[in-house]
Backbone bond lengths (Angstrom), bond angles and torsions (degrees), N, CA, C in turn:
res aa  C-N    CA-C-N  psi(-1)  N-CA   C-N-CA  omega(-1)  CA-C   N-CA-C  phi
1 X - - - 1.446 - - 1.519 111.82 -
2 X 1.526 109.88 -31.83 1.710 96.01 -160.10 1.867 80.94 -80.94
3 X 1.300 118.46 -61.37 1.522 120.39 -171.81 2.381 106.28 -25.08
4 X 1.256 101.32 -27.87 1.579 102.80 -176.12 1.283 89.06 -72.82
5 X 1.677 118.37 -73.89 1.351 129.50 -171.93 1.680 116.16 -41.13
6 X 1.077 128.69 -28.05 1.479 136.91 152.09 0.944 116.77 -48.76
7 X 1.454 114.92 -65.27 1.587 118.16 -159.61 1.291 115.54 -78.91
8 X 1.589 109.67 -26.51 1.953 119.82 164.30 1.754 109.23 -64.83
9 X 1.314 123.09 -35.31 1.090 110.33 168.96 1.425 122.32 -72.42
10 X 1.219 134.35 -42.54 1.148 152.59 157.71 1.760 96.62 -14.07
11 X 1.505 94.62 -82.17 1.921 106.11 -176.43 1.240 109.59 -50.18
12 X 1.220 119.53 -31.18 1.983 122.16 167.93 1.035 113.02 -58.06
13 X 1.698 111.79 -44.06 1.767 107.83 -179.09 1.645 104.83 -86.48
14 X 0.736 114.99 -22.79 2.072 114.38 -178.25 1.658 99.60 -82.00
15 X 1.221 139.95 -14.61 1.293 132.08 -176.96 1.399 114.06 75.09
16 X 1.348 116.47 39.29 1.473 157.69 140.43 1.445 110.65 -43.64
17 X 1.319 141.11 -16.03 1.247 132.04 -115.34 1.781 90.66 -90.63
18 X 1.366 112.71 -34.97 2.554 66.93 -174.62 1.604 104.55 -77.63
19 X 1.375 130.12 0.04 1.328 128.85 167.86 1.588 106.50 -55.49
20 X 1.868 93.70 -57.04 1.500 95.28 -177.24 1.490 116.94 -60.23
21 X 1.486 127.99 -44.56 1.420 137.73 -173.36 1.220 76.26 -43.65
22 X 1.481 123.63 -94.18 1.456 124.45 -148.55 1.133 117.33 -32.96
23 X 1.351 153.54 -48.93 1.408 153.24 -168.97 1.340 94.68 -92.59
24 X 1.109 157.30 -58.10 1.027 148.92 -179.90 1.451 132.30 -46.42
25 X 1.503 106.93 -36.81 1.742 112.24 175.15 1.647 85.43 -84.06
26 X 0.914 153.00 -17.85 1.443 145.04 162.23 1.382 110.44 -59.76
27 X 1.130 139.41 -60.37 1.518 157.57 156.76 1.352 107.24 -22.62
28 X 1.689 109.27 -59.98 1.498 101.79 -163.19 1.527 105.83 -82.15
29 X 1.619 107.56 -42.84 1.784 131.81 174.08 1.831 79.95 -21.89
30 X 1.316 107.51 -73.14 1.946 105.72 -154.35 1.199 115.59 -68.83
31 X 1.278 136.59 -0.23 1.352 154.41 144.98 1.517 118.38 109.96
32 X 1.772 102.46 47.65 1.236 97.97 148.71 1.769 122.25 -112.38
33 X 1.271 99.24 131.86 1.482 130.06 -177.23 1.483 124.77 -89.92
34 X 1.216 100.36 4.87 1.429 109.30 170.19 1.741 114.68 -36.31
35 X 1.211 115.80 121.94 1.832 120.34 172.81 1.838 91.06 -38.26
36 X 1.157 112.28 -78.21 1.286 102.05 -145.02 1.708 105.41 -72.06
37 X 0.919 109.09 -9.85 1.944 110.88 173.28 0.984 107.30 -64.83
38 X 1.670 120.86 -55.55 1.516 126.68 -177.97 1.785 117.06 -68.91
39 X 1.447 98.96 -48.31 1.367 93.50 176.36 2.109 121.17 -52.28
40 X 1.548 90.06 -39.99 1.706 87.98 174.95 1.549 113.84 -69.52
41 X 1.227 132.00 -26.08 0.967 122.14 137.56 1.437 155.34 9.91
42 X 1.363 81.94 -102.78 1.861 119.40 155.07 1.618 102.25 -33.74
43 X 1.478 111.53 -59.66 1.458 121.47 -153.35 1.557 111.15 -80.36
44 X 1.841 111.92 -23.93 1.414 123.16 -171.92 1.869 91.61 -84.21
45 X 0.942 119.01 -47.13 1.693 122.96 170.69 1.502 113.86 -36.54
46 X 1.097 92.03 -57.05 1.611 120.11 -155.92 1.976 106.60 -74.02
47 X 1.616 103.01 -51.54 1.144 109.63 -171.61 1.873 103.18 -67.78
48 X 1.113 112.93 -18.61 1.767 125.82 -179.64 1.442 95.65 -83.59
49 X 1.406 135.30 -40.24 1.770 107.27 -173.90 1.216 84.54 113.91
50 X 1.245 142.44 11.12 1.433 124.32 -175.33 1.364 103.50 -127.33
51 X 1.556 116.73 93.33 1.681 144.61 -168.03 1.122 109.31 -94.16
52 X 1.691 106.21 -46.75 1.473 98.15 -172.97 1.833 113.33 -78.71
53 X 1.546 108.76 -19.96 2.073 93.09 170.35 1.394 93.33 -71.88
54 X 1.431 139.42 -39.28 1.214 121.98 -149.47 1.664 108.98 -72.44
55 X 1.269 113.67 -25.79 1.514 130.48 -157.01 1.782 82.73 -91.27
56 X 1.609 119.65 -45.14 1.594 104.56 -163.76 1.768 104.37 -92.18
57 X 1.197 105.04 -17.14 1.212 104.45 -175.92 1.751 116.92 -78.25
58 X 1.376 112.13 -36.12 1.316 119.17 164.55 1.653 112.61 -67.74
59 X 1.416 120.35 -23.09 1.096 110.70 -157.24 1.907 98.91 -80.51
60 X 1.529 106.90 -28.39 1.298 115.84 -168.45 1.912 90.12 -87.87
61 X 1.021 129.72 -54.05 1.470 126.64 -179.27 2.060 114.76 -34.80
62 X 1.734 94.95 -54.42 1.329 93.11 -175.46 1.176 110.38 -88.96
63 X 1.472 142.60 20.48 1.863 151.96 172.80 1.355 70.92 -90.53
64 X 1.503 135.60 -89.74 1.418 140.37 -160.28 1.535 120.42 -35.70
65 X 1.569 116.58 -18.49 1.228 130.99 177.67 1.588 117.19 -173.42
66 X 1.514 81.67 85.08 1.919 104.28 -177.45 1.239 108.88 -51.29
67 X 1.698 113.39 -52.39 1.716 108.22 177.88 1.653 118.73 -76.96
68 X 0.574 120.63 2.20 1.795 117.65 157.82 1.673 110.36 -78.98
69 X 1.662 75.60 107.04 1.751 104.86 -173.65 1.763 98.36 -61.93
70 X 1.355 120.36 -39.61 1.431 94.66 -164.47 1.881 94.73 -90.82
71 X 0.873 123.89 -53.87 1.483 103.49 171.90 1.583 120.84 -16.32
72 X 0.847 111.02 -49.02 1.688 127.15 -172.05 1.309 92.76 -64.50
73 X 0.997 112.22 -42.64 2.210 115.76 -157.78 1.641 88.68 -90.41
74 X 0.691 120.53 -40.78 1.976 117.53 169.36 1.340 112.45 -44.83
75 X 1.473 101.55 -64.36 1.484 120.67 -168.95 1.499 94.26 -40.04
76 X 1.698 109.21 -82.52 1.229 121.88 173.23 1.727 126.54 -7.35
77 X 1.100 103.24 -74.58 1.175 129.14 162.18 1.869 105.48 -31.51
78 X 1.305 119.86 -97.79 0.973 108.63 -177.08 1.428 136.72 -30.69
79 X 1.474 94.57 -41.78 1.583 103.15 175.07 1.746 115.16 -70.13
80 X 1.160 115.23 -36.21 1.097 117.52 151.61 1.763 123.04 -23.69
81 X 1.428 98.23 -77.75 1.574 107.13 -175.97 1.636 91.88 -56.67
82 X 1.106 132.94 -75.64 1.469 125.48 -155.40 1.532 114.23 -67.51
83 X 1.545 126.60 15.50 1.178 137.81 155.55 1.737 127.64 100.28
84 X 1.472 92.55 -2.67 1.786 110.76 -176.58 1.348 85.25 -79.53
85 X 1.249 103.00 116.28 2.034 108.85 -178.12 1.238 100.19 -110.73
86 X 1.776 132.44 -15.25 1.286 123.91 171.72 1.319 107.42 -78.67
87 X 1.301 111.74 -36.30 1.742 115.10 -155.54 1.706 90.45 -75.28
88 X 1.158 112.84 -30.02 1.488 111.45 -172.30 1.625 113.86 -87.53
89 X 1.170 102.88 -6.37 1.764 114.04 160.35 1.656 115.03 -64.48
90 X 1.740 87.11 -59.01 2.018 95.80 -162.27 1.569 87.90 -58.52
91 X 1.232 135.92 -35.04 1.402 118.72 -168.73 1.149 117.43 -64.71
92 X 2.050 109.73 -60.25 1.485 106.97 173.68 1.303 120.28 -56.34
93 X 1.561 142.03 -43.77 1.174 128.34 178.29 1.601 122.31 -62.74
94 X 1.296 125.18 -11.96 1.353 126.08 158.70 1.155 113.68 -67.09
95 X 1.513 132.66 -32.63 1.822 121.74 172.98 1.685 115.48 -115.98
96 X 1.653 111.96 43.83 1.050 110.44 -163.70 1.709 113.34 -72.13
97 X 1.596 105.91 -16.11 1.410 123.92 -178.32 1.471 103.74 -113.86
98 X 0.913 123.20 -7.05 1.644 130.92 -171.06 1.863 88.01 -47.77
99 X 1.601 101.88 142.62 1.250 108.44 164.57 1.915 118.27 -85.11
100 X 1.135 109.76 151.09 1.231 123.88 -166.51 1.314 123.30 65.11
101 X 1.704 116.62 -0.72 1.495 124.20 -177.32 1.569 99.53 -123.88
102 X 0.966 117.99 -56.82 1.842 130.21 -158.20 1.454 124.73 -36.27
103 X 1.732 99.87 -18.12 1.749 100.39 169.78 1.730 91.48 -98.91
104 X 1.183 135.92 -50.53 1.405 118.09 161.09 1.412 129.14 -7.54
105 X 1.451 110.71 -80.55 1.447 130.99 162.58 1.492 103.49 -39.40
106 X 1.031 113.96 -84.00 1.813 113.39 -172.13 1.732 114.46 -34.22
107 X 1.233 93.09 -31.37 1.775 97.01 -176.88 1.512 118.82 -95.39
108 X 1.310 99.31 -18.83 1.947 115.97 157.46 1.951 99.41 -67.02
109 X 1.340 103.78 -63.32 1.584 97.69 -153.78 1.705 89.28 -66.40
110 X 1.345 153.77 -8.42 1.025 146.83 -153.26 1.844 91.93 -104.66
111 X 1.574 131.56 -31.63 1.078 128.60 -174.09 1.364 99.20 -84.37
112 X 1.039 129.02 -7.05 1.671 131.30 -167.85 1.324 107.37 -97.20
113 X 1.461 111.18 -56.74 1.363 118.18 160.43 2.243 135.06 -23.50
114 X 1.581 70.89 -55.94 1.097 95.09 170.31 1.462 119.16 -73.05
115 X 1.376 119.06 -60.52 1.590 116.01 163.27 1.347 131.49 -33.92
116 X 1.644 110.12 -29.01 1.374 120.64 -164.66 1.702 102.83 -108.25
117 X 1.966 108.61 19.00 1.627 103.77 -176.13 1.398 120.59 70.20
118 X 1.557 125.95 15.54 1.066 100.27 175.10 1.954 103.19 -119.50
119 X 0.819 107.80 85.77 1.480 120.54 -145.11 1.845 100.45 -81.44
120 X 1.471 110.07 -41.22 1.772 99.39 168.92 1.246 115.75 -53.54
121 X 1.439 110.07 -34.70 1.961 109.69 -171.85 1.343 98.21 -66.11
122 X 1.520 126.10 -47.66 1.676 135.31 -161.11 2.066 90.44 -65.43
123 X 1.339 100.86 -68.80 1.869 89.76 -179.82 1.600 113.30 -46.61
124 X 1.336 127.54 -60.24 1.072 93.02 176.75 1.656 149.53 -82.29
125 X 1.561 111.05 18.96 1.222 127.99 140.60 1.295 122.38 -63.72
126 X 1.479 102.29 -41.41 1.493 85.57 -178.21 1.800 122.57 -82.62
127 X 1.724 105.33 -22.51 1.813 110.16 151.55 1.295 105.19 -35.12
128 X 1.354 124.63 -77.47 1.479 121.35 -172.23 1.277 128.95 -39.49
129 X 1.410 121.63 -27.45 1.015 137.56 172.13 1.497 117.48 -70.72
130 X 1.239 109.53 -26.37 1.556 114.22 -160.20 1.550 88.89 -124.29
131 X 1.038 121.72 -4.91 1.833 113.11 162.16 1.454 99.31 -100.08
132 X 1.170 137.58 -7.58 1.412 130.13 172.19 2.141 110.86 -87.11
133 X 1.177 82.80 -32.65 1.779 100.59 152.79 1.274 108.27 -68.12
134 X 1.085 138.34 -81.24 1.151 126.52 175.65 1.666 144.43 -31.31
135 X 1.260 96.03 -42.56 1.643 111.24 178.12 1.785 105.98 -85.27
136 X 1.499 121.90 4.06 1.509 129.79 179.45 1.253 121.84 66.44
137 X 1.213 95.41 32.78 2.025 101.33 174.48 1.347 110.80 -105.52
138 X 1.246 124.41 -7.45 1.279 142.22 166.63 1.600 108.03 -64.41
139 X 1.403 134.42 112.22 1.780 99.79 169.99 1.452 98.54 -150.01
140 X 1.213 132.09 -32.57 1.507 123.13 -176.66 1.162 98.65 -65.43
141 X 1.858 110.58 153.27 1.337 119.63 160.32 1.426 144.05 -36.18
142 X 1.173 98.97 -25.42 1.789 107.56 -179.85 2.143 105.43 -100.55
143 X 1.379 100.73 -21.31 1.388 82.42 176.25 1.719 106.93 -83.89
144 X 1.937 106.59 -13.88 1.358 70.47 179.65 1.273 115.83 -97.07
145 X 1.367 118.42 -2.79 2.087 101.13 161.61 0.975 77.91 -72.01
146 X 1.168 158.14 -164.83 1.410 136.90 -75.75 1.239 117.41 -18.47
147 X 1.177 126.34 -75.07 1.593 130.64 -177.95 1.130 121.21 -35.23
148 X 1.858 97.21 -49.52 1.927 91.07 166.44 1.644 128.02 -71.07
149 X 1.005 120.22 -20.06 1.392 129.89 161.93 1.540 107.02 -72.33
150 X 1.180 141.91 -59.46 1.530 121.39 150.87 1.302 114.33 -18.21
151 X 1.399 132.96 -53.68 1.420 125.78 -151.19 1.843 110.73 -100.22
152 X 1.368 84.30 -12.12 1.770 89.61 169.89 1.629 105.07 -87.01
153 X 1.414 107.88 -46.15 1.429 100.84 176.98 1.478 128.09 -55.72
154 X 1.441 125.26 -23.36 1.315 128.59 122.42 1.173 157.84 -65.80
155 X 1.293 101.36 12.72 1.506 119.22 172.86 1.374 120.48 72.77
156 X 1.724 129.14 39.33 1.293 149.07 -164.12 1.498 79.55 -110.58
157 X 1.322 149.37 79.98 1.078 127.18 154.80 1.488 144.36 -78.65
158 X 1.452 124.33 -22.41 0.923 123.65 170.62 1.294 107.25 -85.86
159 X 1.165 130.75 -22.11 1.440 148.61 136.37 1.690 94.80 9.02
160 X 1.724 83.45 -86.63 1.830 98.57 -133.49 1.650 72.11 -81.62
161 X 1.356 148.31 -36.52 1.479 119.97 -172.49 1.633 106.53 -44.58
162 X 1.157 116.76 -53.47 1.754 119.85 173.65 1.419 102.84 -22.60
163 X 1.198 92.79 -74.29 1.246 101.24 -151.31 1.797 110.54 -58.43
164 X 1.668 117.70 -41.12 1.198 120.48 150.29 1.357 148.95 -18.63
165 X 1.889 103.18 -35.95 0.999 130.65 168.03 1.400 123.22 -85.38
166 X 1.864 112.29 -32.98 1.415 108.50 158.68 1.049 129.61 -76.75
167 X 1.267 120.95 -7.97 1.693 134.41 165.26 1.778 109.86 -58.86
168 X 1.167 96.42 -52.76 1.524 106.20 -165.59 1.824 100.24 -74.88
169 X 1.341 139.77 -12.94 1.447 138.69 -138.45 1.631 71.09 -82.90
170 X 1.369 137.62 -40.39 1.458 122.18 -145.53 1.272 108.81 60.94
């Protein structure tokens, strides 16, 4: 199973993606929830133009399993792109602390914020984000783009390139 779950992510990152969809909505369908299974996912859907399975298909996946943080952050997500900015709230604010998702989420509900004009709430999500960087609780690669995308979205730019670069060191 993990050797499938590899090799579907793999085709997600090579631009593989209805190879990847295909094994992957199989993957998650049987209930693995792995962040990065679901997120490639999300992204093999997504990178094809196809919003509305990703938006209905997450929406029925995470009803089926409310506590699966990345389901929720999918859901979100999709609804996001296709413009339901509430429906894509109740999701992100349910895994706003979720482990392996919660700077994800925070940096989704912070682009939404912002989309929807309310731009002090979006900065200071994105402070939080970049004081949680700061204080070193931040450390895998993906939370810290996040952080650097927090810090560009405030205009920290040489900032968040840093930080871009410690993302990428592996």
């Amino acid at each position: 199973w993990q050797t499938d779950v590899g090799t579907a992510i793999e085709q997600a990152r090579t631009g593989k993606y209805r190879e990847a969809a295909a094994a992957l909505n199989q993957i998650v369908e049987a209930g693995n929830v792995d962040p990065q299974a679901v997120e490639s996912l999300y992204y093999s859907w997504i990178r094809q133009g196809d919003y509305v399975r990703a938006r209905d298909r997450f929406e029925i996946l995470s009803a089926g399993n409310a506590t699966a943080a990345p389901l929720r952050l999918a859901a979100g997500r999709a609804n996001h792109l296709m413009g339901n900015f509430d429906r894509a709230l109740a999701h992100l604010n349910a895994v706003l602390n979720a482990a392996g998702v919660g700077t994800a989420a925070q940096y989704e509900k912070a682009t939404i914020l912002e989309d929807t004009g309310k731009r002090d709430e979006a900065k200071a999500l994105y402070q939080k984000i970049i004081q949680s960087f700061q204080s070193g609780s931040l450390r895998t690669p993906n939370d810290l783009m996040y952080a650097a995308r927090a810090m560009w979205a405030t205009e920290y730019f040489h900032d968040a390139n840093d930080v871009f670069k410690l993302a990428t060191q592996g």
